[in-house]
N, CA, C and O atoms as a GROMACS GRO file, in nm:
protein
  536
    1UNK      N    1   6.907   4.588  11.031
    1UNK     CA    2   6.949   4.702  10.952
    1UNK      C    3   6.823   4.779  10.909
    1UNK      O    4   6.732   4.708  10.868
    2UNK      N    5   6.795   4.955  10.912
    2UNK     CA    6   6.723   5.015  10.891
    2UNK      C    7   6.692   4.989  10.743
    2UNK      O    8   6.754   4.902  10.683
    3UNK      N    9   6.582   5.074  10.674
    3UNK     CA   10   6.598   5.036  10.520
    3UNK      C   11   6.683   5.140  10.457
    3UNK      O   12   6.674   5.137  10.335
    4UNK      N   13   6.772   5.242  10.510
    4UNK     CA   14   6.872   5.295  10.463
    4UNK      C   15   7.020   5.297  10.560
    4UNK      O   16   7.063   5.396  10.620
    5UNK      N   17   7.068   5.194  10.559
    5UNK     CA   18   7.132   5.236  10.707
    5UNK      C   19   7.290   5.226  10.624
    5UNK      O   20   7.344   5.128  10.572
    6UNK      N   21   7.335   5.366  10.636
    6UNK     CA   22   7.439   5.437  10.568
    6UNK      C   23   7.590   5.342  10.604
    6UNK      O   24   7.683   5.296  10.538
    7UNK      N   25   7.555   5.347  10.723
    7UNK     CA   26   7.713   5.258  10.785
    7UNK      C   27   7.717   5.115  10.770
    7UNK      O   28   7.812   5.045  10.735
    8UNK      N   29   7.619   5.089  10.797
    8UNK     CA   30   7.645   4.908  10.697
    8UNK      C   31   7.551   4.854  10.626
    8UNK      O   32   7.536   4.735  10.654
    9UNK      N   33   7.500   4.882  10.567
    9UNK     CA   34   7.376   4.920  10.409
    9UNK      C   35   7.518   4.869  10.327
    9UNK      O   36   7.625   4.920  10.358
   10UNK      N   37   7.508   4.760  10.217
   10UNK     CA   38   7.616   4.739  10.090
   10UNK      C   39   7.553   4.914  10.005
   10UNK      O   40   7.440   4.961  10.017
   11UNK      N   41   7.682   4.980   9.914
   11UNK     CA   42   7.637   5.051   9.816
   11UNK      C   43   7.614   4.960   9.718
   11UNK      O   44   7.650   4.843   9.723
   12UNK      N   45   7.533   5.029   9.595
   12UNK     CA   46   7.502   4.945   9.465
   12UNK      C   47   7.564   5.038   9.374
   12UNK      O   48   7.536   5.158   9.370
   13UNK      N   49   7.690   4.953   9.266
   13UNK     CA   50   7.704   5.023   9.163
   13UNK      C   51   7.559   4.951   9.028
   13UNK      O   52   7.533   4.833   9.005
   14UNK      N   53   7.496   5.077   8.965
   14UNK     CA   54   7.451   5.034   8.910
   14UNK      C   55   7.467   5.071   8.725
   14UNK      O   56   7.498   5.175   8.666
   15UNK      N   57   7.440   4.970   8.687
   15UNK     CA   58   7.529   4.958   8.531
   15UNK      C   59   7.399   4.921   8.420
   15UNK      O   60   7.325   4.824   8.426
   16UNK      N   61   7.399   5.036   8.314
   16UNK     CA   62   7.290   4.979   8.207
   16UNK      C   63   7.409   4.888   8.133
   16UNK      O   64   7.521   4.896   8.182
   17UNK      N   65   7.390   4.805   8.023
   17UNK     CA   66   7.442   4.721   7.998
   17UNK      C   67   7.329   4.671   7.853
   17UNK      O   68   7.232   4.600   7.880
   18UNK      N   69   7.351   4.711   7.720
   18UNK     CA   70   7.353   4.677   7.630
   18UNK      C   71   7.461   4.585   7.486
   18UNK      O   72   7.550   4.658   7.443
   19UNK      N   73   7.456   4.479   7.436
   19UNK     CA   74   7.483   4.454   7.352
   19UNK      C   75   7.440   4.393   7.207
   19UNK      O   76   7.363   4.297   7.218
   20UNK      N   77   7.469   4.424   7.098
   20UNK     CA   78   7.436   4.370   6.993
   20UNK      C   79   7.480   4.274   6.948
   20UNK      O   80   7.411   4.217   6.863
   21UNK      N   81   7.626   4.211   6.989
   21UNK     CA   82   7.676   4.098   6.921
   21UNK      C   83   7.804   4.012   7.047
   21UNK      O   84   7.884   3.923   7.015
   22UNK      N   85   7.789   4.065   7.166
   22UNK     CA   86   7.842   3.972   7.255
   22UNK      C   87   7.982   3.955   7.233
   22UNK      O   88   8.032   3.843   7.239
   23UNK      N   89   8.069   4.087   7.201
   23UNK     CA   90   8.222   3.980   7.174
   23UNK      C   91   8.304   4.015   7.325
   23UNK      O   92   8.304   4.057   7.441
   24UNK      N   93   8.362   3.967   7.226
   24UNK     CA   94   8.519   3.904   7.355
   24UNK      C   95   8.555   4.091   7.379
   24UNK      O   96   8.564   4.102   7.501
   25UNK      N   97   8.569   4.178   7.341
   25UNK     CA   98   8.590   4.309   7.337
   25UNK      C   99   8.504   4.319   7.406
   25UNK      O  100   8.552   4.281   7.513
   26UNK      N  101   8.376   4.352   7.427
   26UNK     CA  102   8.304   4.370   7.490
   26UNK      C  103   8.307   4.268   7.664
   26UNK      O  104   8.283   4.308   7.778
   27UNK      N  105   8.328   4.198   7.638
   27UNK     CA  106   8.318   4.104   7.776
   27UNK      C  107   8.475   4.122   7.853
   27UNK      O  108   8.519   4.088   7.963
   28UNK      N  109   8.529   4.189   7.738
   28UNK     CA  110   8.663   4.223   7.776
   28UNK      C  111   8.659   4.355   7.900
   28UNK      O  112   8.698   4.358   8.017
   29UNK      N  113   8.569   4.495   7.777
   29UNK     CA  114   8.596   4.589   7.884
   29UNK      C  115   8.500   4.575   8.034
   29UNK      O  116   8.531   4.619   8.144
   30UNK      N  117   8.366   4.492   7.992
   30UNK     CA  118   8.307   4.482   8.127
   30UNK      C  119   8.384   4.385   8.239
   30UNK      O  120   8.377   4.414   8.359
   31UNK      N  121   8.445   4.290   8.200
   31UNK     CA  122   8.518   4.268   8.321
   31UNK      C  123   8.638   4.337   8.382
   31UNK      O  124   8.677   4.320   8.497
   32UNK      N  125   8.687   4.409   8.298
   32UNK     CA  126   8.790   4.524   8.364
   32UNK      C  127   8.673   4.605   8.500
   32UNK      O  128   8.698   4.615   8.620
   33UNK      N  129   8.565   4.644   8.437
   33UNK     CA  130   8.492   4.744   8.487
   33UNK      C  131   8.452   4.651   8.624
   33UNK      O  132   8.431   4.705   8.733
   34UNK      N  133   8.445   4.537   8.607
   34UNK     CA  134   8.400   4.458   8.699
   34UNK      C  135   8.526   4.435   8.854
   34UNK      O  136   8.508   4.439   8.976
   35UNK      N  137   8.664   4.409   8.758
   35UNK     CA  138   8.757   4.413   8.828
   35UNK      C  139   8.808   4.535   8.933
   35UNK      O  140   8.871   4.525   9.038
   36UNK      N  141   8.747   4.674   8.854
   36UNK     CA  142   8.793   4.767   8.932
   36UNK      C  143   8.671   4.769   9.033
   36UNK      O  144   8.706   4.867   9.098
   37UNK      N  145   8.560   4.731   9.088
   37UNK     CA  146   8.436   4.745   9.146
   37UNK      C  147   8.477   4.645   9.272
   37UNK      O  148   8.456   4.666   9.391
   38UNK      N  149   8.559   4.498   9.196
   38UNK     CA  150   8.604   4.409   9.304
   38UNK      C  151   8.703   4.488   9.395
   38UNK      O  152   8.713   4.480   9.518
   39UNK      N  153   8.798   4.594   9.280
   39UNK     CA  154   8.950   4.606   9.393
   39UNK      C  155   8.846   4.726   9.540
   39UNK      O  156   8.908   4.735   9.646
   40UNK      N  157   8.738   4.787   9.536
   40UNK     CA  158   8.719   4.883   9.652
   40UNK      C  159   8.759   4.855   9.819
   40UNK      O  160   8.698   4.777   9.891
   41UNK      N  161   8.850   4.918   9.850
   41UNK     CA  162   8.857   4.929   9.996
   41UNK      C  163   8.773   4.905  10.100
   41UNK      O  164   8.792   4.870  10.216
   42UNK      N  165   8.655   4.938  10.021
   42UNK     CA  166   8.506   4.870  10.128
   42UNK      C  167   8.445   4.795  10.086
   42UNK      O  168   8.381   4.836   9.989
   43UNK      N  169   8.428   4.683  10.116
   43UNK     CA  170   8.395   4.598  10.085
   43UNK      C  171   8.249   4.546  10.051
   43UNK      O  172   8.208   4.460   9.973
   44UNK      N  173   8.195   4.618  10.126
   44UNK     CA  174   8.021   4.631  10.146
   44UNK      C  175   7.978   4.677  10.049
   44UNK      O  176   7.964   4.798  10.065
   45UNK      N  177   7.930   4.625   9.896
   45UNK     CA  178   7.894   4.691   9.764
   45UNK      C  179   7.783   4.557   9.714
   45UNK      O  180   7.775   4.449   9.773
   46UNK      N  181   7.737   4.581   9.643
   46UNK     CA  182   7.652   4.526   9.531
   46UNK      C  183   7.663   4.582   9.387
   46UNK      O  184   7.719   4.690   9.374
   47UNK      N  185   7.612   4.515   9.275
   47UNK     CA  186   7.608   4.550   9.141
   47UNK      C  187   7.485   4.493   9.117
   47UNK      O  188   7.440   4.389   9.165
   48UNK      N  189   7.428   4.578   9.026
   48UNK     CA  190   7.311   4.576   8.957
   48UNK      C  191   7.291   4.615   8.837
   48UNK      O  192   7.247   4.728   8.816
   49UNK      N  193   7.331   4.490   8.693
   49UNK     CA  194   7.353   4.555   8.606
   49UNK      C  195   7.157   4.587   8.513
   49UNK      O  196   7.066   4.504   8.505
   50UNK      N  197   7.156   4.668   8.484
   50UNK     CA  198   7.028   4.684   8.395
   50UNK      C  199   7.060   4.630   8.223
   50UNK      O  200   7.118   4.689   8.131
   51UNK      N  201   6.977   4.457   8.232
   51UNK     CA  202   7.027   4.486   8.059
   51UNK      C  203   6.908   4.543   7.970
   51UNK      O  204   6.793   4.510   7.999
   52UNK      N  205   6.930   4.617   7.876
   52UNK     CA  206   6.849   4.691   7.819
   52UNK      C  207   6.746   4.608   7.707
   52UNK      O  208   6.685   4.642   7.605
   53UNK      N  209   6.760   4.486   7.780
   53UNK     CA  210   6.687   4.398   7.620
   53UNK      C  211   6.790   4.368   7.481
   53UNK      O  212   6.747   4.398   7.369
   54UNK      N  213   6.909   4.317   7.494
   54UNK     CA  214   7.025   4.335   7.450
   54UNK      C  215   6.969   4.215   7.343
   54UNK      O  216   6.870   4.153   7.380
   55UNK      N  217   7.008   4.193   7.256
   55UNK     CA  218   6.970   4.130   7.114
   55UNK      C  219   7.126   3.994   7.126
   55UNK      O  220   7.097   3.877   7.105
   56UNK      N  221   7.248   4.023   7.153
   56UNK     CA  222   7.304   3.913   7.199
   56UNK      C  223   7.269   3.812   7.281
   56UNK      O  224   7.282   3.832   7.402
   57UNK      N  225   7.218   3.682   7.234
   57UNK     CA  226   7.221   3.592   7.361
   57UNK      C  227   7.340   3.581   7.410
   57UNK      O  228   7.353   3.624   7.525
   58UNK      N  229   7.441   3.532   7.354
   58UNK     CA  230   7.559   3.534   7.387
   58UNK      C  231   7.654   3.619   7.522
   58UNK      O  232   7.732   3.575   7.607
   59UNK      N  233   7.594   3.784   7.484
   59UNK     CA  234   7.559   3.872   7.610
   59UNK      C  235   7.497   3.827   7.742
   59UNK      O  236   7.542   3.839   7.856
   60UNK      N  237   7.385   3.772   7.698
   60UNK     CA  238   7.299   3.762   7.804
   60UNK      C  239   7.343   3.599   7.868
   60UNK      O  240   7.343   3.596   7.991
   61UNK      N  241   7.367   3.514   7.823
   61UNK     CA  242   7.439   3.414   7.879
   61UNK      C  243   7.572   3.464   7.961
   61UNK      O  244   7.604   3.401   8.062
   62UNK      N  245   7.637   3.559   7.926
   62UNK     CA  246   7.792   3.611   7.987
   62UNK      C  247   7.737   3.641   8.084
   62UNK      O  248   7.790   3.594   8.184
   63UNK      N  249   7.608   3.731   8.110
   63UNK     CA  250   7.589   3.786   8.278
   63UNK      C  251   7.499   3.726   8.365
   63UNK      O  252   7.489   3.773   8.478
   64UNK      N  253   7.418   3.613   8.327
   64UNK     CA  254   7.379   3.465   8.347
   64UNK      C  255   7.479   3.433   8.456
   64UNK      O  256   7.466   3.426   8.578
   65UNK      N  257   7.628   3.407   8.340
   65UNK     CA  258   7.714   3.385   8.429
   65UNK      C  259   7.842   3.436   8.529
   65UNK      O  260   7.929   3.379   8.594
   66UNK      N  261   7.805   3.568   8.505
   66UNK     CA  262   7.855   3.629   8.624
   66UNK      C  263   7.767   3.619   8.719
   66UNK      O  264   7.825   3.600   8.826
   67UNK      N  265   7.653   3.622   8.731
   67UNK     CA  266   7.546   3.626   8.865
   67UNK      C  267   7.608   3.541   8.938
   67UNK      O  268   7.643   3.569   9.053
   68UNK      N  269   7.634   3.416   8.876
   68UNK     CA  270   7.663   3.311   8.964
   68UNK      C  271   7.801   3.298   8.962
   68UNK      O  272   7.822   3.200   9.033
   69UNK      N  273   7.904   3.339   8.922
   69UNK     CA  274   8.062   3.379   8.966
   69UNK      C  275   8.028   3.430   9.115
   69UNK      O  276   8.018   3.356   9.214
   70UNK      N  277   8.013   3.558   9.112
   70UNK     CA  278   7.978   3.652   9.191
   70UNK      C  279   7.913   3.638   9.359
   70UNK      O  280   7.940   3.671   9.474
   71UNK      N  281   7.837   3.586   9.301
   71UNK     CA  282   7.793   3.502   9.448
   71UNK      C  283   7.678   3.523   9.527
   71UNK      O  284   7.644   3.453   9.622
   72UNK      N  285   7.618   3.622   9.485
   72UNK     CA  286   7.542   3.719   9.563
   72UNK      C  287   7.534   3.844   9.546
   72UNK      O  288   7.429   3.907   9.542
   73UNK      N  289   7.655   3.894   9.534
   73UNK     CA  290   7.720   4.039   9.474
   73UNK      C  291   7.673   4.122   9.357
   73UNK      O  292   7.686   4.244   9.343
   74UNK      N  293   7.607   4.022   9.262
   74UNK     CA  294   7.551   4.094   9.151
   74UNK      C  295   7.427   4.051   9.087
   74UNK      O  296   7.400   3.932   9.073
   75UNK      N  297   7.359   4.137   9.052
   75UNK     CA  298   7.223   4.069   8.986
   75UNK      C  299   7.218   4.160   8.887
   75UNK      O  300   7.273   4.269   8.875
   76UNK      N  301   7.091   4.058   8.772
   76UNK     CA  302   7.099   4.119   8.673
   76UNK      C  303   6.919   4.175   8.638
   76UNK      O  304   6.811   4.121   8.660
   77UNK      N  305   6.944   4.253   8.599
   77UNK     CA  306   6.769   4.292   8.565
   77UNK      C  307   6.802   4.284   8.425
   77UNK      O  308   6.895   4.348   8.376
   78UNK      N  309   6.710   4.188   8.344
   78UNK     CA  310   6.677   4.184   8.199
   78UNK      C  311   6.552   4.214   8.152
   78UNK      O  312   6.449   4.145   8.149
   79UNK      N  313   6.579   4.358   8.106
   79UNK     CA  314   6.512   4.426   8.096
   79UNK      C  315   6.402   4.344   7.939
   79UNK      O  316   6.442   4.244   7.881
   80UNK      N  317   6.279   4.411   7.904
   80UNK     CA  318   6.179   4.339   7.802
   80UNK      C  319   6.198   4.450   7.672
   80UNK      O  320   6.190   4.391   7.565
   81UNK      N  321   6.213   4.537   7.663
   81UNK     CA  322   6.262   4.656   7.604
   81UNK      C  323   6.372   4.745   7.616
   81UNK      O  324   6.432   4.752   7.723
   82UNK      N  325   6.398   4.799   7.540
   82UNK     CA  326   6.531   4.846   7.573
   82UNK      C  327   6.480   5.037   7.547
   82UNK      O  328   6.417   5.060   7.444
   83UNK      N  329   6.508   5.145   7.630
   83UNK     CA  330   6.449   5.236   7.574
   83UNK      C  331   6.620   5.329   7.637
   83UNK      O  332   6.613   5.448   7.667
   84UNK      N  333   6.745   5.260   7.646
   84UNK     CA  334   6.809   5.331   7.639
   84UNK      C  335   6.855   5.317   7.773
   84UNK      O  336   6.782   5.263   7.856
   85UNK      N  337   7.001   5.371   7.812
   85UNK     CA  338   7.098   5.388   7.947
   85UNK      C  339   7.007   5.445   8.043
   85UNK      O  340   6.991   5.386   8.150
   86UNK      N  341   6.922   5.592   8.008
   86UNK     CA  342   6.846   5.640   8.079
   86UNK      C  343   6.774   5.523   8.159
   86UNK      O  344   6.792   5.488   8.276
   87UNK      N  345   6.691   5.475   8.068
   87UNK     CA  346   6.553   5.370   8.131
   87UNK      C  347   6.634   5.315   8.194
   87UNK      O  348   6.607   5.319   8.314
   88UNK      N  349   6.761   5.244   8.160
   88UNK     CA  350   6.813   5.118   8.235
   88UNK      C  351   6.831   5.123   8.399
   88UNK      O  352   6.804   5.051   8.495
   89UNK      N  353   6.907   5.277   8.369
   89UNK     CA  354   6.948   5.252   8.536
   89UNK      C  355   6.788   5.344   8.602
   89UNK      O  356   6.776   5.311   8.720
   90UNK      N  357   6.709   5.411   8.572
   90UNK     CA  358   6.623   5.446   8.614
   90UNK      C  359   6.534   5.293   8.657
   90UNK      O  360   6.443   5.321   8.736
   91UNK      N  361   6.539   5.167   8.629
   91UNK     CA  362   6.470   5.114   8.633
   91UNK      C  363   6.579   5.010   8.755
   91UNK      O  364   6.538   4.935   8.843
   92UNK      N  365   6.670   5.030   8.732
   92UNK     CA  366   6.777   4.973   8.817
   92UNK      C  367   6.790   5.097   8.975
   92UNK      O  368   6.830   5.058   9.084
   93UNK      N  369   6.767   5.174   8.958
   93UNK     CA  370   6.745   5.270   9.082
   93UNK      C  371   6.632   5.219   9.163
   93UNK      O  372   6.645   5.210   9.285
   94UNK      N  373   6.513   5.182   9.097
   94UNK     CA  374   6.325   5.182   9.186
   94UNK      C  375   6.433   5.053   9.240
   94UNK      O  376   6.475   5.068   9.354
   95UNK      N  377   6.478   4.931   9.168
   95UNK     CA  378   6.506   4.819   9.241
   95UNK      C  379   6.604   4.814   9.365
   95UNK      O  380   6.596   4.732   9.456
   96UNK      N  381   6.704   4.924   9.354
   96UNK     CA  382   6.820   4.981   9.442
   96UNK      C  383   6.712   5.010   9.594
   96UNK      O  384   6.731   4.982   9.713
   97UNK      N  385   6.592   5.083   9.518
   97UNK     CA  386   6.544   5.170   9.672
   97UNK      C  387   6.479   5.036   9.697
   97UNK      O  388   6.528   4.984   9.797
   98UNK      N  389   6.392   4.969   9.643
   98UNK     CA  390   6.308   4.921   9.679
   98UNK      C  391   6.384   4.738   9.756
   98UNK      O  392   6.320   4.646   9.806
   99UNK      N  393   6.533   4.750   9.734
   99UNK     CA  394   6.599   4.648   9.802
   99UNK      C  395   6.651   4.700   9.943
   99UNK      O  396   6.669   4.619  10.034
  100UNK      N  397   6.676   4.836   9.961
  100UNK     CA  398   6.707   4.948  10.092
  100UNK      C  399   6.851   4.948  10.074
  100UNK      O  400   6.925   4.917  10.167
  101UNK      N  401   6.894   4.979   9.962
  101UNK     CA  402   7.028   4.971   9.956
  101UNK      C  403   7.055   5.132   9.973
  101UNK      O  404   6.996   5.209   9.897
  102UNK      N  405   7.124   5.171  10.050
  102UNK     CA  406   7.154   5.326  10.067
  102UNK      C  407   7.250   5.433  10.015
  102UNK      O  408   7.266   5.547  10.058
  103UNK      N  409   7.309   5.370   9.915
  103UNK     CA  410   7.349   5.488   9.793
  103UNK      C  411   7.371   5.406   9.718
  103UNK      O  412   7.379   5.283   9.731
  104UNK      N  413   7.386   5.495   9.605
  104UNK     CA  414   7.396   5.428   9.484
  104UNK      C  415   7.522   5.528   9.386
  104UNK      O  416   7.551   5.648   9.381
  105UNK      N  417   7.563   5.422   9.331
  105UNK     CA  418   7.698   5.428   9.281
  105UNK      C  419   7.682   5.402   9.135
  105UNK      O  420   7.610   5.305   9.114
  106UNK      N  421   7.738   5.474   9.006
  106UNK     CA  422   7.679   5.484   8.893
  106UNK      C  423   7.788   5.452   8.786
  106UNK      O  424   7.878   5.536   8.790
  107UNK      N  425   7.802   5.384   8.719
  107UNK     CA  426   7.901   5.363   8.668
  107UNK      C  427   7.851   5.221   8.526
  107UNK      O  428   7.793   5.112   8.533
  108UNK      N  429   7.905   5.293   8.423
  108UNK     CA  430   7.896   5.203   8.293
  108UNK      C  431   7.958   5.127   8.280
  108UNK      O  432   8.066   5.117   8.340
  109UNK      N  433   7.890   5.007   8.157
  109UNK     CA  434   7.990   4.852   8.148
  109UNK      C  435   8.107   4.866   8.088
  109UNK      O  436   8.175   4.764   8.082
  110UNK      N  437   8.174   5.011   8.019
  110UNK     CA  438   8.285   5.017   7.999
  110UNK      C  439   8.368   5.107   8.046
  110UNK      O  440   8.451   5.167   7.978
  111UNK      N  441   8.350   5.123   8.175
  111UNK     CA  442   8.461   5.224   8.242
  111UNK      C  443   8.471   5.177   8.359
  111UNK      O  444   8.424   5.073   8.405
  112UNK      N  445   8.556   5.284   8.424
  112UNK     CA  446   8.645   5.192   8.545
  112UNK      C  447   8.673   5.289   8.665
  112UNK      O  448   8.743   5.390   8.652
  113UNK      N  449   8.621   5.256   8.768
  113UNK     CA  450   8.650   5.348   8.916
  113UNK      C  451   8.717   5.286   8.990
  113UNK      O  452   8.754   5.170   8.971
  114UNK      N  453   8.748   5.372   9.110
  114UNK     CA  454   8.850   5.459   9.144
  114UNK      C  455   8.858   5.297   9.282
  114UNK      O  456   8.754   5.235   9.302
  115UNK      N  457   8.948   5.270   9.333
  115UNK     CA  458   8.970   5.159   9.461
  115UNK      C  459   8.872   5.221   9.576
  115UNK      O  460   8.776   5.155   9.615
  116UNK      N  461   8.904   5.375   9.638
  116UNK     CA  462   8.825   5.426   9.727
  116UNK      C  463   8.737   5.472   9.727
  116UNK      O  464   8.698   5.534   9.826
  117UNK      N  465   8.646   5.461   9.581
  117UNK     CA  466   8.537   5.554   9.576
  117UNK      C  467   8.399   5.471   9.651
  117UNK      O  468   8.469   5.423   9.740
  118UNK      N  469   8.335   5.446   9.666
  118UNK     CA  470   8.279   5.342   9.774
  118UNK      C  471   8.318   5.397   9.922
  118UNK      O  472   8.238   5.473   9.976
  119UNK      N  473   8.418   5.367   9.978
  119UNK     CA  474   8.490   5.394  10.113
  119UNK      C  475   8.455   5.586  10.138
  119UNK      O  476   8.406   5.636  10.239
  120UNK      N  477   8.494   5.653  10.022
  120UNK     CA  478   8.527   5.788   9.989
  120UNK      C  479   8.362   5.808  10.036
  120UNK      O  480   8.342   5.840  10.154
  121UNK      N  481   8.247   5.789   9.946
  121UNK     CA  482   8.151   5.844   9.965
  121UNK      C  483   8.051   5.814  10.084
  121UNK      O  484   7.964   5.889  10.129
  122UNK      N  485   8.089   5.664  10.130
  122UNK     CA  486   8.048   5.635  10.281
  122UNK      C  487   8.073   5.742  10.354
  122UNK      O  488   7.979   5.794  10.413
  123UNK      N  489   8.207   5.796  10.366
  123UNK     CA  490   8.269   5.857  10.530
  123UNK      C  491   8.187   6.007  10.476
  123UNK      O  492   8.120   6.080  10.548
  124UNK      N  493   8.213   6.028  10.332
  124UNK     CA  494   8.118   6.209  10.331
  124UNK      C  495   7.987   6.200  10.390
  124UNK      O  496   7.945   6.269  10.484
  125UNK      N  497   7.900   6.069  10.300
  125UNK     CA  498   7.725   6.041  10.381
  125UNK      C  499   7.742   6.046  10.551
  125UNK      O  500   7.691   6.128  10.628
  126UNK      N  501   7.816   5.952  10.577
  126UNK     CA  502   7.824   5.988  10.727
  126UNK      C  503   7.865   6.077  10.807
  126UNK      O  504   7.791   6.088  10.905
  127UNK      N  505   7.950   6.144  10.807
  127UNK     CA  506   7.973   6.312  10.802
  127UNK      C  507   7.929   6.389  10.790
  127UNK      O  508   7.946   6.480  10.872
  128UNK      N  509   7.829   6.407  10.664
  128UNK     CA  510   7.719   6.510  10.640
  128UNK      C  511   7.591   6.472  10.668
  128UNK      O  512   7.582   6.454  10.547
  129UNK      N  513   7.443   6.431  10.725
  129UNK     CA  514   7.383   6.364  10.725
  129UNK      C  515   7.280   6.462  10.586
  129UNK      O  516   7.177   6.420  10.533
  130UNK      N  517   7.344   6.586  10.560
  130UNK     CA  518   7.262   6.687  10.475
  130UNK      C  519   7.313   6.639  10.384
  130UNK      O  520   7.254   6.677  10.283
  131UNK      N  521   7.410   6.560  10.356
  131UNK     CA  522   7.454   6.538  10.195
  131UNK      C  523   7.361   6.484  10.105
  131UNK      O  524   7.262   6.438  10.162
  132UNK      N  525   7.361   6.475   9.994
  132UNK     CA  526   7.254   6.397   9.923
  132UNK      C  527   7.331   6.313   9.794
  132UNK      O  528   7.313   6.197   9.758
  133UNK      N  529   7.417   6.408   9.744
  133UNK     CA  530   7.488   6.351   9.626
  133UNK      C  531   7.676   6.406   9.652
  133UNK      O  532   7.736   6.503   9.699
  134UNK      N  533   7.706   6.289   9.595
  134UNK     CA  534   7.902   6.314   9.632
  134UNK      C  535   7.918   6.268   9.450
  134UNK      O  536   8.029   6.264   9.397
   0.00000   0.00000   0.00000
């Protein structure tokens, strides 16, 4: 595989991911967010959550143990500072390019996309080779 190779390159959704106190609400909406990332039509994805230096251990034990639910599928960057969503996924992007993952897919620990969006933005990249952003 090239280091961008559009047609079978996994996409990366990538997720900043802060918490202060680790609850069940919280672990609640990220696994929804997680669930809708599992249901995509294409299957070929990665996650990369950025944690921002999150002050919950409790947090940081929860995505500990998703890494290893997951299988492969997700990693976590724990971050040493936290300077905000910005830094997170900016710092979760250099790791995106610098793994050759060939788009990137953006999405927070509490919201929820779409089954085809993955599938959706493959067939535009490949279609357009001028595209840059969908």
């Amino acid at each position: 595989m090239s280091k961008f190779d559009m047609a079978n390159g996994p996409a990366v959704f990538i997720m900043p991911h802060w918490s202060k106190e680790g609850t069940e609400l919280e672990r609640n909406w990220l696994n929804a967010t997680l669930e809708s990332i599992k249901a995509q039509t294409d299957s070929n994805w990665k996650i990369l959550i950025a944690d921002g230096n999150s002050p919950s251990e409790k947090a940081k034990a929860y995505l500990r143990q998703l890494v290893e639910e997951f299988g492969g599928k997700l990693d976590v960057i724990f971050m040493e500072k936290s300077d905000g969503p910005g830094h997170a996924r900016n710092v979760a992007i250099q790791r995106a390019y610098e793994a050759g993952y060939p788009f990137i897919v953006f999405l927070d620990a509490d919201d929820m996309t779409g089954a085809k969006r993955v599938e959706s933005a493959r067939k535009i990249f490949l279609s357009n080779p001028a595209v840059g952003v969908v």
